[in-house]
LOMARZA-807639 format. One record per atom (N, C-alpha, C): residue number from 1; atom name; x, y, z. Coordinates in Angstrom, 2 decimals, decimal comma. Example, Ala and Ser with C-alpha at 12.3 -4.5 7.8 and 13.67 -1.06 7.14 Angstrom:
R  num  atome       c1       c2       c3
R    1      N    13,19    -5,69     7,80
R    1     CA    12,30    -4,50     7,80
R    1      C    13,20    -3,30     7,80
R    2      N    12,85    -2,25     7,08
R    2     CA    13,67    -1,06     7,14
R    2      C    12,90     0,03     7,87
# end
This chain:
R  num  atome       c1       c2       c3
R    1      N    -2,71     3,56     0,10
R    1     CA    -3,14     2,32    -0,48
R    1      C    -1,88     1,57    -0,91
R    2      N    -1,45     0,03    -0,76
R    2     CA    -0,39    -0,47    -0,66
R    2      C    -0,31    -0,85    -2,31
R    3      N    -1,11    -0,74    -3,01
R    3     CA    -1,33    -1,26    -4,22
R    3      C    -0,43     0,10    -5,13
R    4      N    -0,62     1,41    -4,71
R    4     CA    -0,06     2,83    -5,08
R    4      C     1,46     2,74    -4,96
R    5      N     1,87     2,43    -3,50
R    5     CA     3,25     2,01    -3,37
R    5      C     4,06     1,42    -3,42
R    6      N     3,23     0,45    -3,77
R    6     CA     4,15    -0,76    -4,74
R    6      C     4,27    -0,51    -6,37
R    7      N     3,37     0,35    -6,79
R    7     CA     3,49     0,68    -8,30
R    7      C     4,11     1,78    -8,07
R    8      N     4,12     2,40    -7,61
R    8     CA     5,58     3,39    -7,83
R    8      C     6,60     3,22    -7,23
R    9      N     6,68     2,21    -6,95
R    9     CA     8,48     1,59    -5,99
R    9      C     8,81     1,60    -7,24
R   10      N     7,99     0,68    -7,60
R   10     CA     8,34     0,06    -9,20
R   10      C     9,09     0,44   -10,19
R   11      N     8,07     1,80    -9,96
R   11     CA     8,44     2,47   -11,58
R   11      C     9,48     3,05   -10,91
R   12      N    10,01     3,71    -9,54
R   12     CA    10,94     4,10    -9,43
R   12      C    12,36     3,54    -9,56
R   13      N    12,07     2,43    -9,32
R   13     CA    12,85     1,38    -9,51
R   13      C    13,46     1,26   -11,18
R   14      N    12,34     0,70   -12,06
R   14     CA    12,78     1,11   -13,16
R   14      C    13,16     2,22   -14,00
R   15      N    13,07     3,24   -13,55
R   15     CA    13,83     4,89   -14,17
R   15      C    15,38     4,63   -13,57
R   16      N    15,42     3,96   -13,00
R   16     CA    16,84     3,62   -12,71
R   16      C    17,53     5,16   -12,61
R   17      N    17,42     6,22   -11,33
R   17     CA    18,38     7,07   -11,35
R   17      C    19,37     6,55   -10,11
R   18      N    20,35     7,00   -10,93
R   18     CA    21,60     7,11    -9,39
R   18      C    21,60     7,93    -8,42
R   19      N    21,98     7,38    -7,43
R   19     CA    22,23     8,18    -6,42
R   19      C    20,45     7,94    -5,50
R   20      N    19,79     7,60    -6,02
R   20     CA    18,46     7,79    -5,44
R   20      C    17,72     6,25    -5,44
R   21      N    17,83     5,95    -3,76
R   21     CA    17,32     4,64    -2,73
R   21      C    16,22     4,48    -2,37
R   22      N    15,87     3,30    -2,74
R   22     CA    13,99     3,22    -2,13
R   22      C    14,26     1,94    -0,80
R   23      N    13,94     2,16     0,45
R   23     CA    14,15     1,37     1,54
R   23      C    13,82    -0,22     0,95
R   24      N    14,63    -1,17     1,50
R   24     CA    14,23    -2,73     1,05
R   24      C    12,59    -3,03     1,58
R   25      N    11,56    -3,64     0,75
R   25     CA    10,05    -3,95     1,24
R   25      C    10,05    -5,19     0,62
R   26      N     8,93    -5,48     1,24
R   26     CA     8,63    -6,65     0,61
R   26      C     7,12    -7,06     1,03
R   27      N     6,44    -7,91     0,04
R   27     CA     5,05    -7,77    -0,14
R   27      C     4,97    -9,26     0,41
R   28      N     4,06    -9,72     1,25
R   28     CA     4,05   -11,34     1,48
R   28      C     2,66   -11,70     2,16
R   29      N     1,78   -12,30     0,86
R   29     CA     0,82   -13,11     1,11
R   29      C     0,46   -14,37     1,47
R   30      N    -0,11   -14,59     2,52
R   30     CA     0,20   -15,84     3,60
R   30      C    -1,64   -16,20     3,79
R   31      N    -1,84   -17,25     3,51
R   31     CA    -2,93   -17,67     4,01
R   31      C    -3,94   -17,07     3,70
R   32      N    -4,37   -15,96     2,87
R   32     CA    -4,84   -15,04     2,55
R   32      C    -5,06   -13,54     3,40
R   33      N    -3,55   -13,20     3,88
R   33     CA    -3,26   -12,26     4,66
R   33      C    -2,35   -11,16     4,24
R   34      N    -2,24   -10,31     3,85
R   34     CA    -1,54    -9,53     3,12
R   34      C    -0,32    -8,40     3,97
R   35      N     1,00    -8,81     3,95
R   35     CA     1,44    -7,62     4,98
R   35      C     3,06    -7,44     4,21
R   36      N     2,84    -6,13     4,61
R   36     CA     3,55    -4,91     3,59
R   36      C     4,92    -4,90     4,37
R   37      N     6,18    -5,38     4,26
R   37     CA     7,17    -5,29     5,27
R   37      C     8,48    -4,29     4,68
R   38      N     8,97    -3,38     5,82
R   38     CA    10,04    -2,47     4,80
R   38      C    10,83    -2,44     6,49
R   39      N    11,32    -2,42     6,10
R   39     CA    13,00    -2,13     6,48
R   39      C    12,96    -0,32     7,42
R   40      N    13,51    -0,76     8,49
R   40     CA    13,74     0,93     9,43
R   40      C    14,81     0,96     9,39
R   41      N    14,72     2,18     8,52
R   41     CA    15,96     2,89     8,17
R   41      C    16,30     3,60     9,48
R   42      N    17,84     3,95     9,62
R   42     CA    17,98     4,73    10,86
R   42      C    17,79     6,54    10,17
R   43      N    16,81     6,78    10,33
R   43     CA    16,26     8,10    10,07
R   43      C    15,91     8,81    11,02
R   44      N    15,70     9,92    11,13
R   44     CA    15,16    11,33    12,02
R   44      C    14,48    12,55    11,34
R   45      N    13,34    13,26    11,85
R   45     CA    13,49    14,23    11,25
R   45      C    14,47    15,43    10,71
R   46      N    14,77    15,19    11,29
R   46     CA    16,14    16,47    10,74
R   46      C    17,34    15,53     9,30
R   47      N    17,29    14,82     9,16
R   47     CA    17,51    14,14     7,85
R   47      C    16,49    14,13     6,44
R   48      N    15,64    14,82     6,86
R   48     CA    15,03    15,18     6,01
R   48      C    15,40    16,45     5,08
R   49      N    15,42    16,20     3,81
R   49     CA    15,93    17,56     3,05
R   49      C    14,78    17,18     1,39
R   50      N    14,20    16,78     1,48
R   50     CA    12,64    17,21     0,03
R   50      C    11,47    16,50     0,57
R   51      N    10,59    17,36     0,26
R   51     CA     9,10    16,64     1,04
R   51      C     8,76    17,58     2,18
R   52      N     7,49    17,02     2,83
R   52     CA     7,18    17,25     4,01
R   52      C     6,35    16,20     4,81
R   53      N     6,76    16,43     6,14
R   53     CA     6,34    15,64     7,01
R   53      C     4,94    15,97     8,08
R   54      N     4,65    16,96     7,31
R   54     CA     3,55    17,50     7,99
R   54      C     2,21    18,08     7,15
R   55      N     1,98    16,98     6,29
R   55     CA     0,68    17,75     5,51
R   55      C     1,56    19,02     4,84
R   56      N     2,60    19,44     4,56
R   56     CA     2,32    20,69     3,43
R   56      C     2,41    21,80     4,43
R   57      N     2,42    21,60     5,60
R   57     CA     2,93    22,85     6,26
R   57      C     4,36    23,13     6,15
R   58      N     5,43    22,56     6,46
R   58     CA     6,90    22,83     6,01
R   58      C     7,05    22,06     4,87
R   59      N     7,71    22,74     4,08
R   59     CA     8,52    21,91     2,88
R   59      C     9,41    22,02     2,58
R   60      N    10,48    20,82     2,17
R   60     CA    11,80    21,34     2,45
R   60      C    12,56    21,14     1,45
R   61      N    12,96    21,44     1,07
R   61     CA    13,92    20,96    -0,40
R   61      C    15,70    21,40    -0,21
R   62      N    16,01    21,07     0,41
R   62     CA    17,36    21,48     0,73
R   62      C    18,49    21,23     0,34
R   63      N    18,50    19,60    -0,74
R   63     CA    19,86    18,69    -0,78
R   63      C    19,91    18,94    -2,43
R   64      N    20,70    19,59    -3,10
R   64     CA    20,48    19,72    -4,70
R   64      C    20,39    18,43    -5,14
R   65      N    21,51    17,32    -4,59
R   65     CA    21,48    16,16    -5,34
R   65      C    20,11    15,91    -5,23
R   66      N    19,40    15,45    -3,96
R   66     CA    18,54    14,95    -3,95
R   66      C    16,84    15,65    -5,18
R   67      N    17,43    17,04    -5,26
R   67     CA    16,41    17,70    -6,12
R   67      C    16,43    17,52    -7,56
R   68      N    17,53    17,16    -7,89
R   68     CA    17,79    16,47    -8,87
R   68      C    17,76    15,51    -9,22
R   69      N    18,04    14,47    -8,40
R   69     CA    17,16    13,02    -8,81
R   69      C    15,85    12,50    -8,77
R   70      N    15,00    13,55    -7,94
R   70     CA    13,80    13,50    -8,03
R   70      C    12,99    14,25    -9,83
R   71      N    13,90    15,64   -10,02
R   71     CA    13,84    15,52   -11,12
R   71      C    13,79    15,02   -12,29
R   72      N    14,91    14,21   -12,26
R   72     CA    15,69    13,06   -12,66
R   72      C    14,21    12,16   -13,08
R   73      N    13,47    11,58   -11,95
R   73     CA    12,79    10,64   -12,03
R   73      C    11,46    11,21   -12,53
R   74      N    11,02    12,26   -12,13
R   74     CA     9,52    13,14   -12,58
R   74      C     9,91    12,56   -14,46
R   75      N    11,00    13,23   -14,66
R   75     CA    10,96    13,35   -15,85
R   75      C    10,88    11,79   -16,55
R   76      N    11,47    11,38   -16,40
R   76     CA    11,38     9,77   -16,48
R   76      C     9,77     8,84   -16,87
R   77      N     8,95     9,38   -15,80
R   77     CA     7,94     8,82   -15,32
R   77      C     7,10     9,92   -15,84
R   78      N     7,00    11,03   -16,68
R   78     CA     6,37    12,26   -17,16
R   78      C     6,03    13,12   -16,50
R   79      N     5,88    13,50   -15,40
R   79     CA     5,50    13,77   -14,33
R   79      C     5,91    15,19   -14,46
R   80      N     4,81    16,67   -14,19
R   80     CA     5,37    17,80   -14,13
R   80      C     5,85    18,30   -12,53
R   81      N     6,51    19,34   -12,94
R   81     CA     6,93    19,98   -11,14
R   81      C     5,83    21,09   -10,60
R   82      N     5,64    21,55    -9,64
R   82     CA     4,35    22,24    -9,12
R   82      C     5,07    22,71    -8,05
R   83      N     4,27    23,89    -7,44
R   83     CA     4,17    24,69    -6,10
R   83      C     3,86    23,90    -5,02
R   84      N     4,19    23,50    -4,31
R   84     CA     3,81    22,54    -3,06
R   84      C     4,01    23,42    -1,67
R   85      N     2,78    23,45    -0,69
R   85     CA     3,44    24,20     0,45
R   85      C     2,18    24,76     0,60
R   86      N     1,27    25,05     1,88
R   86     CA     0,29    25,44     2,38
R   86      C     0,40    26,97     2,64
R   87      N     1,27    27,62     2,69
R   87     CA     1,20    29,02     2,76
R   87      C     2,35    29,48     2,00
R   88      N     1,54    30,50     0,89
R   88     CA     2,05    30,83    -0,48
R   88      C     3,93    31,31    -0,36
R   89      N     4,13    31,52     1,42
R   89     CA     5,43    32,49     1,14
R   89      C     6,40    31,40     1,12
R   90      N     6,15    30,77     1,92
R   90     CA     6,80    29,14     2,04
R   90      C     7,10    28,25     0,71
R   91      N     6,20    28,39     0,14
R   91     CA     6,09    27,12    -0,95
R   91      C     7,29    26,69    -1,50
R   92      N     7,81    25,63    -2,15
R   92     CA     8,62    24,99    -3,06
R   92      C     8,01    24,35    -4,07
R   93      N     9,12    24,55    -4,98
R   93     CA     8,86    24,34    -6,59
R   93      C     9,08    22,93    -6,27
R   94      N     8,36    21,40    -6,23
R   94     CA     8,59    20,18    -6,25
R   94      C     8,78    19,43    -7,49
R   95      N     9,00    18,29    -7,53
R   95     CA     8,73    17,79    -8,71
R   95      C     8,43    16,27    -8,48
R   96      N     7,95    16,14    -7,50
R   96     CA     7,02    15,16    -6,68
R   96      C     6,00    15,54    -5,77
R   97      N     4,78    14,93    -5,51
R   97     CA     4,18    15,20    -4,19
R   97      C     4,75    15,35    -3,40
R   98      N     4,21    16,62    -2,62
R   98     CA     4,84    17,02    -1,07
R   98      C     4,80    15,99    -0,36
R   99      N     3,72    15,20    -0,16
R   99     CA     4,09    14,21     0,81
R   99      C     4,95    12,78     0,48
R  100      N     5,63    13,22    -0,22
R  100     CA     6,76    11,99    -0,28
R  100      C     7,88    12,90     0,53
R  101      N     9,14    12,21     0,71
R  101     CA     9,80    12,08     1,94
R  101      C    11,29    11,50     1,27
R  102      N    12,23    12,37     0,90
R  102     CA    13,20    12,13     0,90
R  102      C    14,29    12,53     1,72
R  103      N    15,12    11,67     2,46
R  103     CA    16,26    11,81     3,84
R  103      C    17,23    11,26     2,77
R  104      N    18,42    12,20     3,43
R  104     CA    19,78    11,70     3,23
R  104      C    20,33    10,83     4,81
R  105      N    20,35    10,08     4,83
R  105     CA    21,31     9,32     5,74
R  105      C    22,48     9,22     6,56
R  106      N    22,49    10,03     7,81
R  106     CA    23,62    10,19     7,91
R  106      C    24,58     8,75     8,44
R  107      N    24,11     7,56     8,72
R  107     CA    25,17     6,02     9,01
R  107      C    25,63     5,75     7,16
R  108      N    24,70     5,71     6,43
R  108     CA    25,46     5,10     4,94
R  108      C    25,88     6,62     3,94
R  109      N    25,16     7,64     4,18
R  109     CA    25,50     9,01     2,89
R  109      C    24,35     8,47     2,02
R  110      N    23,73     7,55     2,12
R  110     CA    22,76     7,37     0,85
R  110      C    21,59     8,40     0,86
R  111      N    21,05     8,67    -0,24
R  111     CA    19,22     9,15    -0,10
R  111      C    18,23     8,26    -0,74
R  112      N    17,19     8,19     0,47
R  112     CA    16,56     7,50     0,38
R  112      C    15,04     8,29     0,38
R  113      N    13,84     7,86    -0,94
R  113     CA    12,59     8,29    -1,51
R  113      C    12,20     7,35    -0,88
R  114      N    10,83     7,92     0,58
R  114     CA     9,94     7,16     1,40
R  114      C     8,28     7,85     0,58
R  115      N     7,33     7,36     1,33
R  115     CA     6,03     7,04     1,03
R  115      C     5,56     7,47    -0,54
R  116      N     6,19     6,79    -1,56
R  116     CA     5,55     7,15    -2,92
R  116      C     4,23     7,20    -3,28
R  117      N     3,50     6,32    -2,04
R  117     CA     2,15     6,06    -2,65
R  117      C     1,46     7,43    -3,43
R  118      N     1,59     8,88    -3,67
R  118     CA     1,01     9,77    -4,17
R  118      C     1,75     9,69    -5,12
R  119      N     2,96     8,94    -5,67
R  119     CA     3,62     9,63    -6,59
R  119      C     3,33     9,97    -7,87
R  120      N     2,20     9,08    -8,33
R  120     CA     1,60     8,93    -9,96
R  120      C     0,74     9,88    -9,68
R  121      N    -0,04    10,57   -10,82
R  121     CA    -1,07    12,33   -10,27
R  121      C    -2,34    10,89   -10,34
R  122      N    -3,62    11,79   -10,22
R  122     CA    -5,05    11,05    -9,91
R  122      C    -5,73    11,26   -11,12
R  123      N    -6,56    10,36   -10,71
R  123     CA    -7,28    10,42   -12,49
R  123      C    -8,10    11,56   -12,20
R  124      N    -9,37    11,89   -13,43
R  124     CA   -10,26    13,11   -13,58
R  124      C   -11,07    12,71   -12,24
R  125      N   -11,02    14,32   -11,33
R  125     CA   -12,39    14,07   -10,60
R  125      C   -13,51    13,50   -11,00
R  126      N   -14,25    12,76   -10,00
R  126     CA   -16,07    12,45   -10,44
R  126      C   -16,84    12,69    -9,35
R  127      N   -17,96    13,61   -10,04
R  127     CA   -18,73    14,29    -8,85
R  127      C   -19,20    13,19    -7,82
R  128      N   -19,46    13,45    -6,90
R  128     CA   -20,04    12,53    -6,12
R  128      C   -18,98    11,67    -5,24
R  129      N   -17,72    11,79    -5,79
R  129     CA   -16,72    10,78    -5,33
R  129      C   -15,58    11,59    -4,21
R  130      N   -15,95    11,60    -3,26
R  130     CA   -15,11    12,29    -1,70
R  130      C   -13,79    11,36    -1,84
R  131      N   -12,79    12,53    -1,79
R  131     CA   -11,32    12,46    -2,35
R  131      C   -10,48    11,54    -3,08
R  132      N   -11,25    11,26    -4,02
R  132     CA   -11,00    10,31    -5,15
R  132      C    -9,79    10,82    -5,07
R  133      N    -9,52    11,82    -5,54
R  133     CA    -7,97    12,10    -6,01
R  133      C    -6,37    11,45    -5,18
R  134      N    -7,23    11,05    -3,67
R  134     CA    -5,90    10,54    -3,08
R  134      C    -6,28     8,97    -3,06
R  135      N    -7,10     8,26    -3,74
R  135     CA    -6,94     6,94    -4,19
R  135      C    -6,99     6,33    -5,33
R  136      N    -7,32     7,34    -6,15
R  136     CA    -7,75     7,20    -7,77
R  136      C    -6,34     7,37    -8,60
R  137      N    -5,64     6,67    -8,68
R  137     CA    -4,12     7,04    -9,17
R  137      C    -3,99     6,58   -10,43
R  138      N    -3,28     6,86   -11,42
R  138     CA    -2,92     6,50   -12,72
R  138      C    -2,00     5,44   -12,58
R  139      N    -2,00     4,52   -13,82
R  139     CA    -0,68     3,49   -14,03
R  139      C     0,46     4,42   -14,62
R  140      N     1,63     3,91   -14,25
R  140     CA     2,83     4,31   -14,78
R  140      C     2,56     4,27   -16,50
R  141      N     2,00     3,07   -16,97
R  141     CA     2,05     3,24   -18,29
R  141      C     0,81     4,20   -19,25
R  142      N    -0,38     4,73   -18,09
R  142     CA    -0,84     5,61   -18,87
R  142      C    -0,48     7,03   -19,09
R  143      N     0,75     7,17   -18,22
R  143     CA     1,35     8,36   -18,03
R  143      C     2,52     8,67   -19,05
R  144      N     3,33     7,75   -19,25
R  144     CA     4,55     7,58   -19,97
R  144      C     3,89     7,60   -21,62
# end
């Protein structure tokens, strides 16, 4: 939901850590048309070092800096760290949703935090409501 990833660009934005890049986007409503524009980074899978790119089957946490500024920012934004990883032997200790996506870069050295939209946790389940939890997201400020 584009409304998710723009509130946590945000807030990522404002925790202000170093060292840690959110790709240039930009939001532009036209005529009453709404389109979400970001910037292609020169990325690959194998530049990938926190997150996963596959639903939670690999997870990778490999770059300290980068585990640390994600830290960095959990903490910031209140946010606890968790087990992430579909089979128990695998797992990593995160401190973001698995499915966010952080690459280090190999043309600039920068790292760059892709798809935040999970990044805020979900509000209380409600019966009846089929996977609320991956659209039902908290504000930054009820969390903080």
């Amino acid at each position: 939901v584009l409304a998710h990833e723009r509130r946590a660009m945000a807030a990522a934005l404002g925790a202000g850590i170093v060292h840690l890049h959110l790709p240039l986007a930009a939001y532009v409503r036209y005529l009453g048309h709404c389109v979400w524009a970001t910037v292609q980074l020169p990325l690959s899978p194998e530049a990938l070092v926190y997150g996963s790119i596959d639903a939670g089957t690999t997870v990778v946490k490999r770059a300290f800096d980068v585990n640390t500024a994600v830290r960095l920012l959990a903490e910031a934004l209140n946010l606890r760290g968790h087990w992430a990883g579909r089979a128990e032997a695998a797992a990593k200790f995160l401190h973001a949703p698995a499915d966010i996506q952080g690459y280090r870069c190999q043309e600039d050295g920068l790292n760059y935090l892709m798809g935040l939209g999970r990044l805020l946790p979900p509000t209380a389940p409600e019966p009846g409501l089929k996977n609320g939890y991956l659209y039902r997201l908290l504000r930054p400020e009820i969390v903080q």
